[in-house]
NUFIBA-675121 format. One record per atom (N, C-alpha, C, O, CB): x, y, z; residue in three letters. Coordinates in pm, whole numbers, plus 32768, in hexadecimal, padded with zeros to 4 digits. Glycine has a CB too. Layout:
BEGIN
XYZALA;...
END
This chain:
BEGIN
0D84C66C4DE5UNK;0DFCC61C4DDFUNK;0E74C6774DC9UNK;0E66C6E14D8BUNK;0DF2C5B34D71UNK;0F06C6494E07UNK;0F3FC6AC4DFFUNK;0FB5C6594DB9UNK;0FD4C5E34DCBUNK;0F4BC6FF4E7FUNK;0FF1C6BC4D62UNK;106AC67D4D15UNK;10E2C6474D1BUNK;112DC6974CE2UNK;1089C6B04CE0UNK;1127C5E04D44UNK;1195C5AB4D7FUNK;1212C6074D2BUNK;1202C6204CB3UNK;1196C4FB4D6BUNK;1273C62C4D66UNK;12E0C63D4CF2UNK;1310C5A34CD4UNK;12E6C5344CF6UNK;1370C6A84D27UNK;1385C5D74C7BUNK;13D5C5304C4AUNK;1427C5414C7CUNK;1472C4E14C6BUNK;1402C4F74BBAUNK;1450C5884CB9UNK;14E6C58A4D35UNK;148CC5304DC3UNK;14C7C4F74E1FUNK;1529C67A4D7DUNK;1419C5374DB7UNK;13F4C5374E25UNK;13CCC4974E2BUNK;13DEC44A4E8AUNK;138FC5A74E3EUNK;13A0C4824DD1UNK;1353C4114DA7UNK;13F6C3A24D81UNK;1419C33E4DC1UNK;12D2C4454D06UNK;141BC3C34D41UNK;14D9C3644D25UNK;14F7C3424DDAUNK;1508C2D04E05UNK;159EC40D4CC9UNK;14F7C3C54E33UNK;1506C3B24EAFUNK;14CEC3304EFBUNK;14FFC2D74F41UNK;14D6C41C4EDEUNK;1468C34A4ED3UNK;13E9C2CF4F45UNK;141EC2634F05UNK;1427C1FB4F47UNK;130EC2D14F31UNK;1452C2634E69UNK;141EC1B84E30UNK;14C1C1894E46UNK;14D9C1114E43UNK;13CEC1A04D52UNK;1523C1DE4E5AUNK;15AEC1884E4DUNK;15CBC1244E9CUNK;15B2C11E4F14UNK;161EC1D04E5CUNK;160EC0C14E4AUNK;1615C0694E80UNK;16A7C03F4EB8UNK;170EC0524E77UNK;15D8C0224E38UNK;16A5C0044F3BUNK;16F7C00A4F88UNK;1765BF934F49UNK;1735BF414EFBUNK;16B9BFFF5012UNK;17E6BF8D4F68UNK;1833BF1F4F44UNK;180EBEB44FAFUNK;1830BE3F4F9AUNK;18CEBF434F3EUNK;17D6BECF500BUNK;17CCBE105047UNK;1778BDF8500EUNK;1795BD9C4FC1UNK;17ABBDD150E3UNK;16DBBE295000UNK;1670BE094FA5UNK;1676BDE44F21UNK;161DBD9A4EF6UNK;162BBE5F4FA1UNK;16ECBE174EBEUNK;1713BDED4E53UNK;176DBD784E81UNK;1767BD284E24UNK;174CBE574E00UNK;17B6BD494EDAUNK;1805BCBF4EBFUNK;178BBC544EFAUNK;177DBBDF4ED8UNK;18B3BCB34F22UNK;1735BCA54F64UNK;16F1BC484F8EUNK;1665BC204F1DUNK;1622BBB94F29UNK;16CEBC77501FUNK;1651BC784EC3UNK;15C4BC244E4EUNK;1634BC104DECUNK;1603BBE74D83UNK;1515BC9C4DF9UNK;169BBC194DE6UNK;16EBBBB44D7CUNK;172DBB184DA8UNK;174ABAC14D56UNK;176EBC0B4D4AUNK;1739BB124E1EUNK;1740BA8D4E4BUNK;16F2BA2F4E2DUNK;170EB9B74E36UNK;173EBA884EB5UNK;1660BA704DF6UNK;15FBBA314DF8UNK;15E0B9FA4D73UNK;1597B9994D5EUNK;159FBA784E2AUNK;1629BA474D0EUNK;165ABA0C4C64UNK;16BEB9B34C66UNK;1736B9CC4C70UNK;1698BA7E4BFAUNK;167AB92D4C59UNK;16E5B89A4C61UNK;1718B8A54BCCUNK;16E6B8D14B64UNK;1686B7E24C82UNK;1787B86F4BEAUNK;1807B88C4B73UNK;1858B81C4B48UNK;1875B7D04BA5UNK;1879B8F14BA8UNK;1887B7FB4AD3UNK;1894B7774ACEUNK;196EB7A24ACDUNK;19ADB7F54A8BUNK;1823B71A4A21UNK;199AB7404B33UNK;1A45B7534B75UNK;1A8CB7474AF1UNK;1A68B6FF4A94UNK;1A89B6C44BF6UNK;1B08B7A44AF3UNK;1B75B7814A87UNK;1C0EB7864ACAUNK;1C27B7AD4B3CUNK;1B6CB7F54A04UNK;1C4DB7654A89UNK;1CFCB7824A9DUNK;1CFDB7EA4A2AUNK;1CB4B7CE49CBUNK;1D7DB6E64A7CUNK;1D38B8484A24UNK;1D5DB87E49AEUNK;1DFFB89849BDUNK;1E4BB8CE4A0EUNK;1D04B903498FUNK;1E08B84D4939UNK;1E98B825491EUNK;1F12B85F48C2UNK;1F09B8494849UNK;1E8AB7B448F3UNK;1F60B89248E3UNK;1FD7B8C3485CUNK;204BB8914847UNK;2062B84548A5UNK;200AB946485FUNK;2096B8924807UNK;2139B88347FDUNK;215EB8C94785UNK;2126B8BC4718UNK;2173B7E547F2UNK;21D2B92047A1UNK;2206B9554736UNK;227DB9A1474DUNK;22C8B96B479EUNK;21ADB99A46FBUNK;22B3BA30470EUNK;2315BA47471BUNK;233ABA884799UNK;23B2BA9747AEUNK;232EBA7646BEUNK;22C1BAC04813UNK;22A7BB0B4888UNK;2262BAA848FBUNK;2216BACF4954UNK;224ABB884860UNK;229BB9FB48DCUNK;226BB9914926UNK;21FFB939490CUNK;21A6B93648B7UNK;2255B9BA4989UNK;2226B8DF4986UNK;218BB88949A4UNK;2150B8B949F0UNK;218BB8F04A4DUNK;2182B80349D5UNK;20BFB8B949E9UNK;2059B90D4A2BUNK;1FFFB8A04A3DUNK;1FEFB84449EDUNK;201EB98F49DAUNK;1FB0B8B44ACFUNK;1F19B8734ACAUNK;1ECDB8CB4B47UNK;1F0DB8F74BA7UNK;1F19B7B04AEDUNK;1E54B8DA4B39UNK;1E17B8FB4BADUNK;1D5CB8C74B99UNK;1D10B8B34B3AUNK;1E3AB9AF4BC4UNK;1D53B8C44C18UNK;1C9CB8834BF4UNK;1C2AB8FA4BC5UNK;1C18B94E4C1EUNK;1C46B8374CA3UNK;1BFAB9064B79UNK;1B99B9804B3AUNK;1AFCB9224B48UNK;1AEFB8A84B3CUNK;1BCFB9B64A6AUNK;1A95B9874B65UNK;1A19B9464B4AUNK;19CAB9CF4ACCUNK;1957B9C74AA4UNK;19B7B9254BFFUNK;1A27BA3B4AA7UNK;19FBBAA34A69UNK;19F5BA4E49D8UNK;1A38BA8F4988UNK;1A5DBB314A7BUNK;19CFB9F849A9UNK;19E5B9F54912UNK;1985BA0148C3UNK;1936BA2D4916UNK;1A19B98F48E7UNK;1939B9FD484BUNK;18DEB9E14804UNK;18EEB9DF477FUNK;1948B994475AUNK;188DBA1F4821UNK;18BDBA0E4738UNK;18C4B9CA4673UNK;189BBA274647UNK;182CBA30467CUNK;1863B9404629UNK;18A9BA8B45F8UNK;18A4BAC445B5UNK;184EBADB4524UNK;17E5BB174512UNK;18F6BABB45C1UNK;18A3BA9444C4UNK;1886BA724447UNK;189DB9EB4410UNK;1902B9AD4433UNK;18C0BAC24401UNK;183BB9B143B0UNK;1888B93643ABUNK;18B7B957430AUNK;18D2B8EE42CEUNK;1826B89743D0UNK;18C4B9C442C0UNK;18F9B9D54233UNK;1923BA594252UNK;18D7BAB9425FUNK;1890B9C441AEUNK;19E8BA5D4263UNK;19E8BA0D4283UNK;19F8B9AD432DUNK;19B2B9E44382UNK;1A1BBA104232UNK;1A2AB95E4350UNK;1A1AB91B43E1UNK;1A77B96B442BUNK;1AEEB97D4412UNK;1A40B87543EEUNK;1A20B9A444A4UNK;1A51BA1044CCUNK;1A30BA2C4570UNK;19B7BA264584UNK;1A1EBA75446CUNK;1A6EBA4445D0UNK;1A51BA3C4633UNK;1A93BA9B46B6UNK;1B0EBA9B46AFUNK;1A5AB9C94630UNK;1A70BAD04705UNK;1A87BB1B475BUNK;1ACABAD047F0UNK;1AA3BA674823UNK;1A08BB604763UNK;1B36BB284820UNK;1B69BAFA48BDUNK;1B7DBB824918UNK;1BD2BBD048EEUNK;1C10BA9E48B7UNK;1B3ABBA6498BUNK;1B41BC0549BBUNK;1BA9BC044A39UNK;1B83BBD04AA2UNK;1AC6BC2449CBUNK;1C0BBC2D4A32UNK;1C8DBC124AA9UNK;1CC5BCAF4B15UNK;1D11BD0E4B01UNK;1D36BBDA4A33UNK;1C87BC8E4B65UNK;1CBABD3B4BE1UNK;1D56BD4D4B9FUNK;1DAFBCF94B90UNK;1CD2BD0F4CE2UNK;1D51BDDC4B7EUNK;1DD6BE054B4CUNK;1E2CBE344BB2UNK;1E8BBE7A4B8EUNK;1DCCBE6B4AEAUNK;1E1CBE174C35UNK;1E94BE044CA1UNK;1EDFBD704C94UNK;1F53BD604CB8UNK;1E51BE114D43UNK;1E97BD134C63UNK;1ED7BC954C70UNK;1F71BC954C3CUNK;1F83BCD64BD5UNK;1E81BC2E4C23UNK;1FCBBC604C69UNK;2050BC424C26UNK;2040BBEA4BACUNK;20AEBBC74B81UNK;20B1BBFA4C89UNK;1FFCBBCB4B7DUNK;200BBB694B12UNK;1F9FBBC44A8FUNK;1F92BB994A1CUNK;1FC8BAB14B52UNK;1F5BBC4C4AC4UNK;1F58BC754A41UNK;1F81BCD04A00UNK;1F41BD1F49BBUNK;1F0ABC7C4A26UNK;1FF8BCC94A15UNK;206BBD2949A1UNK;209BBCB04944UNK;20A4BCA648C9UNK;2119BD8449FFUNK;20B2BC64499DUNK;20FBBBDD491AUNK;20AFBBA748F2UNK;20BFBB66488BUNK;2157BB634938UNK;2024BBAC493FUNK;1FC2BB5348F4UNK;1F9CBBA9487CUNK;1F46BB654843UNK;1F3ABB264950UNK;1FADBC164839UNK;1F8CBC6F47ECUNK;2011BC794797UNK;2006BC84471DUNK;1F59BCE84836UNK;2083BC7647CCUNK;20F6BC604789UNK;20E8BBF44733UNK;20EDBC0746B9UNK;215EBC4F47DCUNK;20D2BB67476FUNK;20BCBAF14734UNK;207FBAEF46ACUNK;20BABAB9464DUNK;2073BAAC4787UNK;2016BB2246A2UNK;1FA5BB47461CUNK;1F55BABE4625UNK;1EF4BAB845DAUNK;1FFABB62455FUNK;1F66BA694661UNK;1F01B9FE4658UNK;1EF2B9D146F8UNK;1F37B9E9475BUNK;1F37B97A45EBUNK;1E4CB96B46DCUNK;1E55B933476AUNK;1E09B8A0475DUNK;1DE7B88646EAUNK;1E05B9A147E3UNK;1DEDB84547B6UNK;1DB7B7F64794UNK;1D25B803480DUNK;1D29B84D486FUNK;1E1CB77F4786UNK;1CBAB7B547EDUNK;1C2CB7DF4855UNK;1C28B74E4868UNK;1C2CB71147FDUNK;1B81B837480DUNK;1C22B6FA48E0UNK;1C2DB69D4901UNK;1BCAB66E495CUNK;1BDDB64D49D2UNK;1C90B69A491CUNK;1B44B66E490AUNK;1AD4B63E4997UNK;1B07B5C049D0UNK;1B58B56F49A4UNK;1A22B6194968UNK;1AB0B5C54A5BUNK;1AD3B56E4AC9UNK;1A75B4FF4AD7UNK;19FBB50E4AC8UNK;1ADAB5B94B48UNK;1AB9B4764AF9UNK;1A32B4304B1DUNK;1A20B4394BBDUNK;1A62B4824C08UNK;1A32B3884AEAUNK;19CFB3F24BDAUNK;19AFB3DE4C8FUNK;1A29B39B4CC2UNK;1A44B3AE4D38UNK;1918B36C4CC0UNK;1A75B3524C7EUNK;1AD9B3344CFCUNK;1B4EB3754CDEUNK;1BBAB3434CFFUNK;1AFEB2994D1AUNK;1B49B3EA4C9EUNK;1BB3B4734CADUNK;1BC5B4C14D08UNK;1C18B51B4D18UNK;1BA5B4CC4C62UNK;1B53B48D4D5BUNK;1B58B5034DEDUNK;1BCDB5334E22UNK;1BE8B5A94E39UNK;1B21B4C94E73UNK;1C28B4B64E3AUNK;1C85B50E4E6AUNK;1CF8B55A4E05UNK;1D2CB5C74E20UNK;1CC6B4BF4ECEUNK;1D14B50A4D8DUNK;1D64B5464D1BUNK;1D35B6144D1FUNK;1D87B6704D16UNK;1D22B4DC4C69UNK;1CA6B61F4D2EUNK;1C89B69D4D2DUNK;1CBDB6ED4D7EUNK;1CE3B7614D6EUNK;1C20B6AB4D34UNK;1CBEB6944DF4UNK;1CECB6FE4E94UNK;1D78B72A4E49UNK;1D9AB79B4E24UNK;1D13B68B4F61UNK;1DC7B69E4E3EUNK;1E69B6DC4E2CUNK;1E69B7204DCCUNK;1EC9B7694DE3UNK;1EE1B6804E14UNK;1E34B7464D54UNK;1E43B79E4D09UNK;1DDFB8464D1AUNK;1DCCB8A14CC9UNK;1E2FB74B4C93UNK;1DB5B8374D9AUNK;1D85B8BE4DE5UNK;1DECB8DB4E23UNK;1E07B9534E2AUNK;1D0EB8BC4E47UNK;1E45B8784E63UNK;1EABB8B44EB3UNK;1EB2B8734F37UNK;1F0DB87E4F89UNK;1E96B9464EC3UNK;1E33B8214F46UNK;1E6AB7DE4FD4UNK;1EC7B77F4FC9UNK;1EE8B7464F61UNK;1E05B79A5024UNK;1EF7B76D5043UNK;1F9FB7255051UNK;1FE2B79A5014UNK;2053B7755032UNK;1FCBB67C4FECUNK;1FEFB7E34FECUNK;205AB8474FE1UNK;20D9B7C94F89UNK;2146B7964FA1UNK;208DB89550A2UNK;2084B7C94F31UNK;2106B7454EE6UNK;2134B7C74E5EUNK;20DDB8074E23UNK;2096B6614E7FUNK;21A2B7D34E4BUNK;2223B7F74DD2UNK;21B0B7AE4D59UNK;216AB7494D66UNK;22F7B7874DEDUNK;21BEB81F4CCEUNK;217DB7F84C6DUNK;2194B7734C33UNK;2132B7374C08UNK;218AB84C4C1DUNK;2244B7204C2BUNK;2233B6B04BE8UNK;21E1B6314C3EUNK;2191B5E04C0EUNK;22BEB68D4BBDUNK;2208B6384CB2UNK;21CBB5FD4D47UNK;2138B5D34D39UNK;20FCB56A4D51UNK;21D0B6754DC7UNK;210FB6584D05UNK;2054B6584CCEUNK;2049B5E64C4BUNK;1FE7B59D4C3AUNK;2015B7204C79UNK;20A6B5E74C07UNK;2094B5C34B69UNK;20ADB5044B8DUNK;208DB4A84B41UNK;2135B62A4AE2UNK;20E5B4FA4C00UNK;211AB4834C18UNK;2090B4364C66UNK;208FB3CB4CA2UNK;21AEB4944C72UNK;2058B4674C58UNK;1FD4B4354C9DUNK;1F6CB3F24C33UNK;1EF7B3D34C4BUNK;1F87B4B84CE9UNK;1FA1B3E64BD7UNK;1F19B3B74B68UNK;1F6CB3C74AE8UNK;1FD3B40A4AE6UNK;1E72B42C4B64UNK;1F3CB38C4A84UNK;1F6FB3324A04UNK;1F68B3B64988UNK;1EF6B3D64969UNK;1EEEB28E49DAUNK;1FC2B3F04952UNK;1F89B46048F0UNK;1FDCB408483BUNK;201CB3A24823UNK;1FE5B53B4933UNK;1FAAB47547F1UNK;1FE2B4354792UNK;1FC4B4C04723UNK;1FA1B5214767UNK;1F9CB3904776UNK;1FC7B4D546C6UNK;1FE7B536466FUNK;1F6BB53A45CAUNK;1F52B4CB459BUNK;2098B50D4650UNK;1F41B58B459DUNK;1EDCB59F4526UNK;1F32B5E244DAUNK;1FA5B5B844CFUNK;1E4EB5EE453DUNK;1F0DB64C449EUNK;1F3FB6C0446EUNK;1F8CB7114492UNK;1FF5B7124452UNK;1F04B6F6445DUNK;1F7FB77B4509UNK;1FA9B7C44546UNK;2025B7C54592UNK;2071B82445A6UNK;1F5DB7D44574UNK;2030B72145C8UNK;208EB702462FUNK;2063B74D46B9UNK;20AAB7284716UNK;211FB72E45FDUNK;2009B7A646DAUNK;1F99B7624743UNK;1FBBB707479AUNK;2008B6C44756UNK;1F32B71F4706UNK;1FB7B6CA4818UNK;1FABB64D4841UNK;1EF1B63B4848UNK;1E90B6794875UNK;200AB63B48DAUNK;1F14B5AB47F1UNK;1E80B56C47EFUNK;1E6EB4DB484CUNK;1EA9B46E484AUNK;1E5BB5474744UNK;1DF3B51848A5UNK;1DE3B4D04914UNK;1DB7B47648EDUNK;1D45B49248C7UNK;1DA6B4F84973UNK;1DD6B3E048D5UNK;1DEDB34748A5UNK;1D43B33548B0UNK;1CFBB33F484DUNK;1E64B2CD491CUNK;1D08B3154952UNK;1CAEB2F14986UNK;1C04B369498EUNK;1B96B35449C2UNK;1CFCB2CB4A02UNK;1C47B3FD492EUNK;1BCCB4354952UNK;1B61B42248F8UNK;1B6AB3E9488BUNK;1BD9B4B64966UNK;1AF0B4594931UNK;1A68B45648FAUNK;1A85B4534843UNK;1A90B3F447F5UNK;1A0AB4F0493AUNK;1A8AB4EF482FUNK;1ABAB50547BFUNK;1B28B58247A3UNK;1B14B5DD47F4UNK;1A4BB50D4779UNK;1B86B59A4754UNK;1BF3B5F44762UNK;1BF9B66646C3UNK;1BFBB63A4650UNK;1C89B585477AUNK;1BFBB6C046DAUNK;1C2BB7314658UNK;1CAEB7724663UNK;1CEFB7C246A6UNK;1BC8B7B5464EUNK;1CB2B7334612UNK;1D5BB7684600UNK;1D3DB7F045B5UNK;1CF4B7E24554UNK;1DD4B6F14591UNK;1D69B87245CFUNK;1D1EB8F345A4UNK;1DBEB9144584UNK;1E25B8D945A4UNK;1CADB9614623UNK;1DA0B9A44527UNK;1E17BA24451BUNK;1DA6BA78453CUNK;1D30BA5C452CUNK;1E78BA4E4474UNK;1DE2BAFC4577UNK;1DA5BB814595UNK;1DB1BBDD451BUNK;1E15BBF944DAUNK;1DEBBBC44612UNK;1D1CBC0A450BUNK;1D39BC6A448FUNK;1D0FBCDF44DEUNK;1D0DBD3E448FUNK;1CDFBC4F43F1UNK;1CE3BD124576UNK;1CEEBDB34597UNK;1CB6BD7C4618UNK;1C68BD1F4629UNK;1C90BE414534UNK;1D02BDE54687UNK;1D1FBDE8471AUNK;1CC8BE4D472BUNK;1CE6BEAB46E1UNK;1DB6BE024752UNK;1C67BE63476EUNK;1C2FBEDE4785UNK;1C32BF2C4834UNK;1BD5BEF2486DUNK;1B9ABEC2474EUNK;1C66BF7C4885UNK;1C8BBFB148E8UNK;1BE0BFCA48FFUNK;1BA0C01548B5UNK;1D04C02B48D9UNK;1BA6BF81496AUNK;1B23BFE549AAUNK;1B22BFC94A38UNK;1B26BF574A65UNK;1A7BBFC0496CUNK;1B1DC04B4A91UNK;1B00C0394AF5UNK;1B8CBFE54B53UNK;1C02C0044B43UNK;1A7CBFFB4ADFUNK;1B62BF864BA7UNK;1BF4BF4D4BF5UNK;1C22BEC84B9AUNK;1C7ABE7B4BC0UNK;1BD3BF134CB4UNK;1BD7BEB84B15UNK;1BF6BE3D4AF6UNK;1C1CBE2C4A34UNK;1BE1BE7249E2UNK;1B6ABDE44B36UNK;1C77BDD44A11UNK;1CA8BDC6496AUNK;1C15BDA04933UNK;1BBEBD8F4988UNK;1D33BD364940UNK;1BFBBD9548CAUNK;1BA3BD454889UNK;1BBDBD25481FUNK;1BAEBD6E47BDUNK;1B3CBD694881UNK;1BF9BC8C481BUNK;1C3EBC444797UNK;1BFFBC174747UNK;1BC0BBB4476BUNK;1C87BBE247A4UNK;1BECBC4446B5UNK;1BC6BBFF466AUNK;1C0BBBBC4600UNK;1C68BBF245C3UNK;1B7EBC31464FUNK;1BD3BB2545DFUNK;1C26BAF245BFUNK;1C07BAAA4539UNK;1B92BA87454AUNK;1C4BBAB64621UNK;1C2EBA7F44BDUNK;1C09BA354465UNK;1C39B97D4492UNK;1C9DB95244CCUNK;1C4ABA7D43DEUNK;1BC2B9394459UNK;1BFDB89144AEUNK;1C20B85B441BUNK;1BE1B86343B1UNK;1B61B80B451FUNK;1CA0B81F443CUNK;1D05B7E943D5UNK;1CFFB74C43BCUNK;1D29B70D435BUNK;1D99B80C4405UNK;1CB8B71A443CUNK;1CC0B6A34468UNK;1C76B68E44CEUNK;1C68B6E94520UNK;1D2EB682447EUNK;1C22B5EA44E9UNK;1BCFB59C4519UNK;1BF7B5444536UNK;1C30B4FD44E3UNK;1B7DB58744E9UNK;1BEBB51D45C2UNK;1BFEB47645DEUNK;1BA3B4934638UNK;1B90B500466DUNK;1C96B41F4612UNK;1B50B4064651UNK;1AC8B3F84694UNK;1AFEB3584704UNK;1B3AB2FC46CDUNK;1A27B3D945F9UNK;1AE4B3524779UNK;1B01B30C47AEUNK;1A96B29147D0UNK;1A26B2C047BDUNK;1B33B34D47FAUNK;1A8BB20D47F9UNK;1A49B1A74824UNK;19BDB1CC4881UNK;194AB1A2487FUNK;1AAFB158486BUNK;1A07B23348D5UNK;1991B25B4957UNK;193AB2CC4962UNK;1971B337497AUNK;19D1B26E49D4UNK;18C4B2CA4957UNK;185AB3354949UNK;182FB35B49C0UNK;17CEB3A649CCUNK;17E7B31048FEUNK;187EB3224A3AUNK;183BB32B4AC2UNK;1885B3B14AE5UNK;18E5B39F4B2FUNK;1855B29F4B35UNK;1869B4554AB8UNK;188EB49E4ADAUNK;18B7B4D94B6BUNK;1886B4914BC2UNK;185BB4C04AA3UNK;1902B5454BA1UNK;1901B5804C20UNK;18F1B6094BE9UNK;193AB63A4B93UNK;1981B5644C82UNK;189BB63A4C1AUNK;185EB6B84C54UNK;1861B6EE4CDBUNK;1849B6BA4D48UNK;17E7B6B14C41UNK;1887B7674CB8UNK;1884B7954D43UNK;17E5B8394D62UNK;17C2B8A04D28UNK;1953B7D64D59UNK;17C5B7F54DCBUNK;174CB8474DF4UNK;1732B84D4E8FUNK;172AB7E94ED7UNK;16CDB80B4DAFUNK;1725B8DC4EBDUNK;1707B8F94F57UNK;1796B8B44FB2UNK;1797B864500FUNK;165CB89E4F88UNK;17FBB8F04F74UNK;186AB8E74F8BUNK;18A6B8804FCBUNK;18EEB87B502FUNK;187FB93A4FB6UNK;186CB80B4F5FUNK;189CB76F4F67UNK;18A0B7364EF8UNK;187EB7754E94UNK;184EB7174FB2UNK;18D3B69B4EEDUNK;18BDB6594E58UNK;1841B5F94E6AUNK;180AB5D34ED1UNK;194EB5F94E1DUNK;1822B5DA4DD0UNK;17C0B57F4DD5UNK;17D7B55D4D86UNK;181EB59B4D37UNK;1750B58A4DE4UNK;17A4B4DC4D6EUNK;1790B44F4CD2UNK;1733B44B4C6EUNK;16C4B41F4C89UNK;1768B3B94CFCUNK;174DB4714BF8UNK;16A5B4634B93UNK;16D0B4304B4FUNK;1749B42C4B35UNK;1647B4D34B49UNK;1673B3F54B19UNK;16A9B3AB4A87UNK;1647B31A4A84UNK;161CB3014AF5UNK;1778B37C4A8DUNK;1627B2CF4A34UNK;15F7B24E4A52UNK;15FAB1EC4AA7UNK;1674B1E94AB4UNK;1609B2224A17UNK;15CEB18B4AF8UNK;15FAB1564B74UNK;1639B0E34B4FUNK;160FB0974AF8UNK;1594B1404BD8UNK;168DB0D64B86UNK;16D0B06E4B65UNK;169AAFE14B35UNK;1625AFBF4B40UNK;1710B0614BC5UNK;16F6AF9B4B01UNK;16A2AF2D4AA3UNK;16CCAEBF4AECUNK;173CAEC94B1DUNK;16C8AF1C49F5UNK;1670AE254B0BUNK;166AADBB4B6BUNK;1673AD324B01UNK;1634AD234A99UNK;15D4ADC84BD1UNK;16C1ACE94B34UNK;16B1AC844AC5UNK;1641AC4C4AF8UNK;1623AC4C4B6FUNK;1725AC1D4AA7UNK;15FAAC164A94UNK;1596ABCE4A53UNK;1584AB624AC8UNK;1519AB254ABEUNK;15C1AB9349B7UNK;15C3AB444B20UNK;15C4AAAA4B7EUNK;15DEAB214C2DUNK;1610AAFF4C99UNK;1695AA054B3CUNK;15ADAB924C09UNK;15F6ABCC4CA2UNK;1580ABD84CD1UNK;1526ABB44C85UNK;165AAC624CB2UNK;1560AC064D43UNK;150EAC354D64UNK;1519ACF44DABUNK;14F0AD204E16UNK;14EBABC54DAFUNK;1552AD2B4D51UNK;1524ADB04D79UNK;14BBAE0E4DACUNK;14AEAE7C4DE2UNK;1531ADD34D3BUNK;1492ADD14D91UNK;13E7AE084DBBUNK;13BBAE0A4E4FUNK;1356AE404E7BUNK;136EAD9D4D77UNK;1423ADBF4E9AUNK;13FBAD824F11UNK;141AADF84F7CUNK;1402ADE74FF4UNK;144CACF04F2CUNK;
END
């Protein structure tokens, strides 16, 4: 048997960037708005990078490409809000990716917000919302990684989440409920 180097061996195994976007497509992600207002604006854009951290104390991560225009102020700001999505946010998500090319208040005019702690805009109708402050920004690679302490909770009516997976959305959550005299089943 003959001995691979590790120059040689790193060689064979690297992995390509389409192969990395293409087996990460494949990690379904549950949709957000992530939201700011403060002294460097209103901010929103759709993130599926989030997750939780710690819960002592409640603590949570947002990962945002540091080319974007919105993260210098979104970092200026010091706070943000995480605004999961339900299934009929589909399109609220697009415009806050950027399709329609709609002006930031334009975006905000599309759906009901309202305020926790932070002053955040808090999305009226979402799943559930954290109103966060950032306690450290960390620079890796092409992208910020926010972490954030959550200041505030509001939990919304609808559990029928949107996820996005294999570079589409989908619906999870419990199936919808039939009154007692319907016939759903049918």
């Amino acid at each position: 048997m003959t001995e691979v180097s590790a120059d040689k061996r790193a060689a064979e195994n690297a992995v390509s960037l389409q192969a990395f976007r293409e087996a990460m497509s494949r990690l379904g992600a549950a949709v957000n708005i992530i939201t700011s207002d403060g002294p460097h604006g209103q901010l929103g854009f759709t993130a599926t990078a989030v997750c939780s951290i710690s819960d002592e104390p409640p603590s949570l991560l947002v990962c945002m490409n540091r080319r974007s225009q919105q993260n210098t102020p979104l970092k200026a700001n010091g706070v943000f809000c995480v605004n999961t999505l339900s299934s009929r946010h589909r399109g609220l998500s697009g415009v806050f990716s950027g399709a329609g090319e709609l002006e930031m208040k334009q975006r905000f005019q599309q759906a009901q917000w309202s305020t926790i702690m932070t002053g955040s805009p808090v999305l009226e109708d979402a799943v559930v919302s954290f109103d966060c402050k950032i306690v450290q920004a960390l620079e890796i690679n092409t992208h910020s990684i926010l972490i954030a302490e959550v200041l505030g909770i509001k939990s919304g009516d609808n559990v029928r989440s949107l996820i996005y997976l294999n570079r589409t959305y989908h619906e999870v959550g419990p199936p919808p409920a039939y009154p007692e005299n319907s016939r759903g089943w049918l």
